[in-house]
C-alpha positions in Angstrom: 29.5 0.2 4.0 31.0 3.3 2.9 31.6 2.6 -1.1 29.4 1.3 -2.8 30.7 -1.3 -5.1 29.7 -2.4 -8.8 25.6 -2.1 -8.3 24.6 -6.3 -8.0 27.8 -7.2 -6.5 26.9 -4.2 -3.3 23.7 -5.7 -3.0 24.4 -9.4 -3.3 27.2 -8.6 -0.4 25.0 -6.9 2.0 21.6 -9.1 1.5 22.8 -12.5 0.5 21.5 -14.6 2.9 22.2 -18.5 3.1 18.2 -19.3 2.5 18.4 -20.5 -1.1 18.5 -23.9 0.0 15.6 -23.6 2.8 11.8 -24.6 1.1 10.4 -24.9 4.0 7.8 -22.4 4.1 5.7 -23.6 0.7 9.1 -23.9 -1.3 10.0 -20.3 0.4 12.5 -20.0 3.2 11.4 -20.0 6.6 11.9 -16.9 8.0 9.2 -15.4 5.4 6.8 -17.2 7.8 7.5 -14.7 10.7 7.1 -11.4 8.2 4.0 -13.2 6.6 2.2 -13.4 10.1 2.7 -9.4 11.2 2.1 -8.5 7.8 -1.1 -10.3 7.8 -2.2 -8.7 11.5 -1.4 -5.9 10.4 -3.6 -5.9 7.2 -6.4 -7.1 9.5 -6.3 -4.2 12.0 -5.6 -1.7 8.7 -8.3 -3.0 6.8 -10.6 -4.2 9.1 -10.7 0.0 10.3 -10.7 1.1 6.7 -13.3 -1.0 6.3 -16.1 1.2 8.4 -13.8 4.6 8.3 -15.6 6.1 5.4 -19.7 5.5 6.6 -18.1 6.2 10.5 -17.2 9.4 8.8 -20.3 10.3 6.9 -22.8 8.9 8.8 -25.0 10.8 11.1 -25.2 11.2 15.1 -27.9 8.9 14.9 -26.4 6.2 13.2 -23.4 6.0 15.4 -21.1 8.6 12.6 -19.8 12.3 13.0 -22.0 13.6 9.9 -19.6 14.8 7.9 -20.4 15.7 4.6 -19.6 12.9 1.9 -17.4 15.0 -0.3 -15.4 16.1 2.7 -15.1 12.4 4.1 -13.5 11.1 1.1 -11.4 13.7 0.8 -10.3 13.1 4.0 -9.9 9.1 3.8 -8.0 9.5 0.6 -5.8 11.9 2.4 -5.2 9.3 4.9 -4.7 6.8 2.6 -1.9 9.0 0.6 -0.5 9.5 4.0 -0.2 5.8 4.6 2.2 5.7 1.8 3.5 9.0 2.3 4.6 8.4 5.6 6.8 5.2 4.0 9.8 7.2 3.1 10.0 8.3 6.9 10.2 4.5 8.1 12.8 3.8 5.0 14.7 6.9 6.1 15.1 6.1 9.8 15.9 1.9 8.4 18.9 3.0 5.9 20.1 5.7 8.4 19.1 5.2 11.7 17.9 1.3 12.9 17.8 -1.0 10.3 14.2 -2.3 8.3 13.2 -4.8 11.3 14.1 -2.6 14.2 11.6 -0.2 12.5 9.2 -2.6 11.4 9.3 -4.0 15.0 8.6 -0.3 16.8 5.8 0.6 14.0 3.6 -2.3 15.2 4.0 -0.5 18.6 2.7 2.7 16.7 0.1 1.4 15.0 -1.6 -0.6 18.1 -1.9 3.0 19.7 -3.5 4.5 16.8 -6.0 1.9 16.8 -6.7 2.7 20.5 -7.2 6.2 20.4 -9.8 5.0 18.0 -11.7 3.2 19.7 -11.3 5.2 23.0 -11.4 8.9 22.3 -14.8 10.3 20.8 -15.7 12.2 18.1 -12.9 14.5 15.6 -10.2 14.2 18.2 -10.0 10.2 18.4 -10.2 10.7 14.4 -7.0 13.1 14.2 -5.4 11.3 16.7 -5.7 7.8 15.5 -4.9 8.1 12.3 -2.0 10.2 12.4 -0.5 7.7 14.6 -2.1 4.6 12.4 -0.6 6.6 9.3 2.9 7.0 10.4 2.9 3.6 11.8 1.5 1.8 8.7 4.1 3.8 6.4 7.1 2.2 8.8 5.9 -1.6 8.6 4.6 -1.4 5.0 8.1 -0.7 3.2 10.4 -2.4 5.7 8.2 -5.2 5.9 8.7 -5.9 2.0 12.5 -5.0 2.6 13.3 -7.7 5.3 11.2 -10.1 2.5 13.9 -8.8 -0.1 16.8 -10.0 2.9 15.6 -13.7 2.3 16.7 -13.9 -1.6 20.0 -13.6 -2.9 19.7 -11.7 -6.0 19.5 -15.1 -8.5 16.8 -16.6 -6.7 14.0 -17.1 -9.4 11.6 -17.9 -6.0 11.5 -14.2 -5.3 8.6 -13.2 -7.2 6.9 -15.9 -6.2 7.7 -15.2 -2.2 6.6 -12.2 -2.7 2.9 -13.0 -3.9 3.2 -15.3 -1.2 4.0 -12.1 1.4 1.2 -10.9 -0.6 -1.5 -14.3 0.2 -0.9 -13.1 4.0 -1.5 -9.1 3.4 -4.7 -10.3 2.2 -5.5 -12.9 4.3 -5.8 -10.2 7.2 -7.9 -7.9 4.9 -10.4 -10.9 4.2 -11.2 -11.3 7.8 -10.5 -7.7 9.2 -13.6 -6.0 7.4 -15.7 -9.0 8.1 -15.4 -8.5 11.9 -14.8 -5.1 12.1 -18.0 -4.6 10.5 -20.2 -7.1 12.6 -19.4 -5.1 15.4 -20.0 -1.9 14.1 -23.4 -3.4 13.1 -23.9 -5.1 15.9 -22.5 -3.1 18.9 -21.2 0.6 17.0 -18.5 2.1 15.6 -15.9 2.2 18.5 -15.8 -1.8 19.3 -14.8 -2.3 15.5 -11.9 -0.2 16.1 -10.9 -1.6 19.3 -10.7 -4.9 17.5 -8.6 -3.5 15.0 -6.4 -3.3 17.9 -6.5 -6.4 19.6 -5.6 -7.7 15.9 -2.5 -5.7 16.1 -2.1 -6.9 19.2 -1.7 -10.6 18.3 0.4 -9.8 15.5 2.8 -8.2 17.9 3.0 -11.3 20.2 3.4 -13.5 16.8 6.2 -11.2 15.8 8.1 -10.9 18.7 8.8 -14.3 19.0 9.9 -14.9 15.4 11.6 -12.2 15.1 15.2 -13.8 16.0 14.7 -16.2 12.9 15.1 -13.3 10.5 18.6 -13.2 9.1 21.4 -10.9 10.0 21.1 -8.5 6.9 17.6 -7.4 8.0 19.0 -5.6 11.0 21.9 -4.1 8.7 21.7 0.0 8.5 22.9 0.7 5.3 24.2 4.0 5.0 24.1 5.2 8.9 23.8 9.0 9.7 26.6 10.1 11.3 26.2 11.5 14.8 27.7 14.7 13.7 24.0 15.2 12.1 21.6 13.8 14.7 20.9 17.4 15.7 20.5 18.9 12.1 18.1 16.7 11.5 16.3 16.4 15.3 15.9 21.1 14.3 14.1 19.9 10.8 11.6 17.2 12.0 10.5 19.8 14.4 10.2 22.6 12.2 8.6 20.4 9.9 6.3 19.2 12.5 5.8 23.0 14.1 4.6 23.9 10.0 1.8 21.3 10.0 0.8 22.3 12.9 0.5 26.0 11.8 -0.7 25.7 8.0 -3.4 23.6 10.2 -4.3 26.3 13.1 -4.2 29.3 10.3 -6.6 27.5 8.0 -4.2 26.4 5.5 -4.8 22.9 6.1 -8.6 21.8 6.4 -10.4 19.1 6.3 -12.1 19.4 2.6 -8.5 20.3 1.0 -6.7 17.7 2.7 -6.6 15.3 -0.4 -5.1 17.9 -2.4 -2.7 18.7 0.1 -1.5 14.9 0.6 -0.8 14.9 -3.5 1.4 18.5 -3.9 3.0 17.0 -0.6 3.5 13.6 -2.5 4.6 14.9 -6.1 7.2 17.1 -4.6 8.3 14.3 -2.1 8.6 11.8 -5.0 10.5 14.4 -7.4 13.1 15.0 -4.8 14.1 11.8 -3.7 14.2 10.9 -7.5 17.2 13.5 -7.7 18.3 12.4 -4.4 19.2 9.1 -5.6 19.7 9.9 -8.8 22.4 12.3 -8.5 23.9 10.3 -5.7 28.2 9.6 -6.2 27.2 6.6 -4.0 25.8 5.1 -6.8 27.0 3.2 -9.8 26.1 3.6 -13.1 24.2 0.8 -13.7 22.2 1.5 -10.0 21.5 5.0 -11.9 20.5 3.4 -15.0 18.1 0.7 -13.0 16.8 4.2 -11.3 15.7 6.2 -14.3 13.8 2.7 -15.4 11.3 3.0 -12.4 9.9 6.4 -13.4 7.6 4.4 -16.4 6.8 1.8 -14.0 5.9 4.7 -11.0 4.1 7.1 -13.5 1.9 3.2 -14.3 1.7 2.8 -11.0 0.4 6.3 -9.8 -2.5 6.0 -12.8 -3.4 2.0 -11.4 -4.2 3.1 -7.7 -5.9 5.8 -8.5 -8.5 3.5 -9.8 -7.7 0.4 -7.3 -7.8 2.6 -4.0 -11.4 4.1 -5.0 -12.7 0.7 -3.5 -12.5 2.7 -0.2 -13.9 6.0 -1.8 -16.4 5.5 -4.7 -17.2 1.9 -4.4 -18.2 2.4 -0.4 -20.7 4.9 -1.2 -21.7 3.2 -4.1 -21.7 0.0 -2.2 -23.9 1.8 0.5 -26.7 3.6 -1.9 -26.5 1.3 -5.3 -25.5 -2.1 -4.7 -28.3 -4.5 -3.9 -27.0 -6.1 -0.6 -30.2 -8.0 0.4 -28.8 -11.6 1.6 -31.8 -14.0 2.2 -33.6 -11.2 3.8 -30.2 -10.1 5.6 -28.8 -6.7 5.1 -24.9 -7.3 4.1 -22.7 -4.6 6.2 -21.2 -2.0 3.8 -17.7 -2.8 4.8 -18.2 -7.0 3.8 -17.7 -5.4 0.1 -13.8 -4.7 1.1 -13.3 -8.8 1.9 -14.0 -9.4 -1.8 -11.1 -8.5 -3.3 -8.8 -10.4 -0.8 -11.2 -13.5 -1.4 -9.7 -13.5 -4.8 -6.3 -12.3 -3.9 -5.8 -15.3 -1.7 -7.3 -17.8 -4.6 -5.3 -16.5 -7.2 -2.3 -15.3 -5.3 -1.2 -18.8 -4.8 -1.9 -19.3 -8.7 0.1 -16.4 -9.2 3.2 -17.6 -7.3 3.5 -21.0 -8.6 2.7 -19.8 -12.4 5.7 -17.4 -12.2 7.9 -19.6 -10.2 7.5 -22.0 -12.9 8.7 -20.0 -15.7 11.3 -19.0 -13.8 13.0 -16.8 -16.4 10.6 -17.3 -19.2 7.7 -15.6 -17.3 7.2 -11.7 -19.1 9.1 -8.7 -18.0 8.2 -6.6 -14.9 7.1 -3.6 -17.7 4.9 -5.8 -19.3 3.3 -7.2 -16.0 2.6 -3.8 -15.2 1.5 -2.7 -18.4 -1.0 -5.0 -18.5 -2.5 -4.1 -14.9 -3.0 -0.7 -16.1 -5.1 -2.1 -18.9 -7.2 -4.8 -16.6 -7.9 -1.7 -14.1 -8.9 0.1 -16.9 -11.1 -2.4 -18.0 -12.7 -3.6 -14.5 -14.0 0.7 -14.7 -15.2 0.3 -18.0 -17.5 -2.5 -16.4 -19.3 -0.3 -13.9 -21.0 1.0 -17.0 -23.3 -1.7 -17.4 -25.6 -0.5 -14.3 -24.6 3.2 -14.9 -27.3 5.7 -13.6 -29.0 3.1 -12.2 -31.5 3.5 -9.1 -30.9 2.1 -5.6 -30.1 -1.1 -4.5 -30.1 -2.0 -8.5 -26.7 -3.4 -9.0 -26.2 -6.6 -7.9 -23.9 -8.4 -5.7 -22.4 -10.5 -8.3 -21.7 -8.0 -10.5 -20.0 -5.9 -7.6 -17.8 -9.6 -7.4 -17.3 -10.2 -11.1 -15.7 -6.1 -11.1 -13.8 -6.6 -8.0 -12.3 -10.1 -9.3 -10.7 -8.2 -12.5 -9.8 -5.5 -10.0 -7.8 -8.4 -8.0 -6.4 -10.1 -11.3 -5.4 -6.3 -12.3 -3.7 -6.1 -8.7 -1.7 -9.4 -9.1 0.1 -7.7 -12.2 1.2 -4.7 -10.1 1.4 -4.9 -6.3 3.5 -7.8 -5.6 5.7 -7.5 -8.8 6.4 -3.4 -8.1 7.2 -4.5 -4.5 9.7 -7.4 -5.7 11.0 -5.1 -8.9 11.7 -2.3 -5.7 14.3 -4.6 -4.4 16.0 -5.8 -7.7 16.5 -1.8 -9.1 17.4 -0.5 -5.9 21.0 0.7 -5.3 23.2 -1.1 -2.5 22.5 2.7 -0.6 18.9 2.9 -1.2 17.5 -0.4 -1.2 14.4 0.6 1.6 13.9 3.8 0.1 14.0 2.6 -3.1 11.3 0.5 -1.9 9.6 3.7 -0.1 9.5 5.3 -3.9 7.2 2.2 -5.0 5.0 3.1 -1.7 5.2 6.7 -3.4 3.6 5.8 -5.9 0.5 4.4 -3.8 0.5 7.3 -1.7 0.2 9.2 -4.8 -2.7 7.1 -6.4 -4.6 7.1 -3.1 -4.5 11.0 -2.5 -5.9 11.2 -6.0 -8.4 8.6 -5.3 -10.0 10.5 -2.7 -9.9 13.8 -4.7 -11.6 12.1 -7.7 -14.3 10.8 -5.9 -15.4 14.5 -5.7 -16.4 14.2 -9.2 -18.2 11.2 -8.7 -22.1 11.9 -9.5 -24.4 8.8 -8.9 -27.0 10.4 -11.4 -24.6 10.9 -14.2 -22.0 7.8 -13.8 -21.1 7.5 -17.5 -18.3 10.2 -18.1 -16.6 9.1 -14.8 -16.4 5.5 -15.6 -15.6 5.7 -19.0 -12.9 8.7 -18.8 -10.5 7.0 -15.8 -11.4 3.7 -17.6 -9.9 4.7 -20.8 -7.1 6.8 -19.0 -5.8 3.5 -17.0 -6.0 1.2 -20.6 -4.2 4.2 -22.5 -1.2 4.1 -19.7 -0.5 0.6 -20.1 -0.4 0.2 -23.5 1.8 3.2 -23.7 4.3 1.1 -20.9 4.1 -2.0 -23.2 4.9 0.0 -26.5 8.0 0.7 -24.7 8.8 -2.5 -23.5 12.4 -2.6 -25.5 14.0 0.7 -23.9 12.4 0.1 -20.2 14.5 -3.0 -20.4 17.7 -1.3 -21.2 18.0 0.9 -18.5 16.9 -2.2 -16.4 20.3 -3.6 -17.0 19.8 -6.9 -16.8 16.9 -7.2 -14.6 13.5 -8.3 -15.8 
């Protein structure tokens, strides 16, 4: 397409697809079956490695770890995490320009298998680095063209959309119930290394699931939107190997290290997310009311950034507090560490379903993306707040259900934001950007991770108060701030809720 047209008429031309009448898939349309089922292996190898990443880290020779220090290990975990997200705008990229979202999605599988792998194979630092660089930038291309090719099966005045998404979302969580859970039986059980080889006989599946669906997905998620023109393949082949040759210096001079890495993943992030804000903002491919939709998602990233900040500290904070405090004592059992992380999908894929069907039936009554996320910020503001009620308390004092009761307003907080900024992503983006639009939400993530890890820093078990309270009350104040300015949001939304 090489004009963009009017802004909802572009979008309805490229991604209408002719599922509005297919319910076949829990009212959603088929082909959301074949995205829900890699998504959800994919979550299960992800999470099921996250899961035992952090004590594998930190834990000593002895007990199967490297010994890192604690401080440097969730620094280097949030780093990951933020590269994760990071790494998003580099799958979006190569789908608008290059291959198309399920091409990408596709090859990333293939990317993330070997990451898992190395893993499980290679010992000590190297099998770290090596893994999760190529688990990182693997991860970054399925996340956003995942949720793009989910975007393909809605034409734009399909009230279901919202609700397919938190549907999309029931199988994301479905993997991270059961990926923690056996990841960390076998790193109980057998060590480290066989929890991460299951991680990649997960993926594994997935793959198999994937490639025989994949010829159910319609047309437009194959569709490159705005291809690079040969002319450029070599301009841009020079910079992602000088960019690559850079890492690879800043990292051999010392520039880079392992207890900075955190902060590097955010000044990396900030910058990335300011530019491609100008990028598409100053765009003549774009229409007016695309640039108008545009300038509405900096209230709803800037929320966003603040709400996984807090959220993604359940694989910083809340592991080591889940290791040292929490009371895990199960009929005389020790409960793994990493069984905390299947909590929160437990709820997600309760209320996820809830979720879906309460939204698909308001249809057009149900309250405006800003106020959905407004109101996450304040829940995740509030499930912080209620850490302090076992503040500064010995070990093994706090108690499994009040670990649950936290992490259930954690999920309902998560419900207001995740799915909703992933569906919103679609509906703002313009006809030109629509994956990296939905690359900018992952931004945001990235963004909140990194900072995740570097807060937990300034976590201090023996003085747990100002932490709690401070982030708590940082959350609440951004959301209330979002709702209070509901009204203009809305305008620039043109139209969409």
């Amino acid at each position: 397409m090489s004009e963009a047209k009017d802004g909802d008429t572009a979008t309805a031309d490229i991604y209408a697809t002719s599922s509005d009448g297919d319910t076949r898939f829990f009212g959603q349309p088929w082909a959301l079956a074949h995205v829900f089922g890699v998504e959800m292996w994919e979550r299960f190898s992800f999470y099921g490695m996250q899961g035992i990443l952090l004590i594998y880290l930190y834990y000593t020779a002895a007990e199967g770890g490297l010994g890192i220090d604690k401080s440097v290990a969730t620094g280097i975990v949030g780093a990951y995490g933020g590269a994760v997200y990071l790494s998003t705008i580099l799958g979006a990229w190569i789908a608008d320009r290059l291959l198309g979202s399920e091409r990408v999605l596709f090859f990333s599988a293939w990317v993330i298998m070997a990451g898992h792998i190395a893993l499980a194979l290679i010992p000590g630092v190297l099998g770290v680095g090596v893994g999760l660089v190529l688990v990182a930038l693997g991860s970054g291309g399925l996340k956003a063209n995942a949720t793009s090719v989910v975007g393909t099966l809605y034409s734009a005045e399909d009230t279901r959309r919202d609700g397919g998404f938190s549907l999309f979302y029931l199988g994301i969580n479905l993997g991270a119930f059961f990926g923690p859970l056996l990841t960390g039986l076998l790193q109980t059980t057998l060590g480290f290394h066989w929890g991460f080889g299951l991680a990649a006989v997960g993926m594994g599946i997935g793959l198999i699931q994937y490639s025989i669906g994949r010829k159910g997905l319609p047309a437009a998620a194959r569709i490159v939107p705005n291809p690079l023109p040969r002319s450029r393949y070599g301009m841009w082949a020079g910079i992602a190997v000088a960019g690559v040759a850079a890492i690879v210096l800043l990292t051999v001079t010392g520039v880079i290290r392992a207890d900075n890495l955190a902060l590097v993943v955010i000044l990396v992030t900030v910058v990335a997310a300011i530019a491609y804000f100008v990028v598409v903002l100053s765009s003549p491919r774009i229409e007016p009311i695309e640039r108008s939709r545009v300038f509405a998602f900096i209230p709803l990233f800037i929320v966003s950034v603040g709400f996984w900040s807090l959220y993604q500290q359940q694989f910083t904070v809340l592991t080591i507090y889940s290791d040292v405090r929490l009371n895990r004592d199960l009929f005389g059992w020790e409960m793994p560490v990493s069984w905390v992380q299947s909590i929160n999908p437990i709820f997600i894929i309760i209320l996820s379903g809830v979720f879906a069907a309460v939204w698909t039936k308001l249809g057009s009554r149900q309250p405006s993306t800003p106020v959905k996320f407004g109101l996450g910020a304040i829940i995740m503001g509030a499930a912080f707040l209620l850490f302090l009620v076992w503040a500064n308390g010995g070990e093994n004092t706090t108690p499994l259900l009040g670990i649950i009761g936290i992490l259930f307003v954690f999920t309902v907080a998560e419900l207001f934001i995740s799915p909703i900024g992933l569906s919103v992503s679609t509906k703002l983006a313009p006809a030109v950007f629509h994956t990296q639009m939905i690359a900018l939400f992952f931004l945001s993530v990235a963004l909140g991770t990194a900072i995740a890890g570097e807060l937990g820093k300034f976590y201090d078990p023996n003085d747990e108060v100002p932490y709690f309270t401070i982030l708590g009350f940082v959350a609440i104040a951004l959301g209330v701030a979002l709702v209070l300015c509901v009204k203009p949001v809305l305008k620039l939304m043109r139209g969409v809720r």
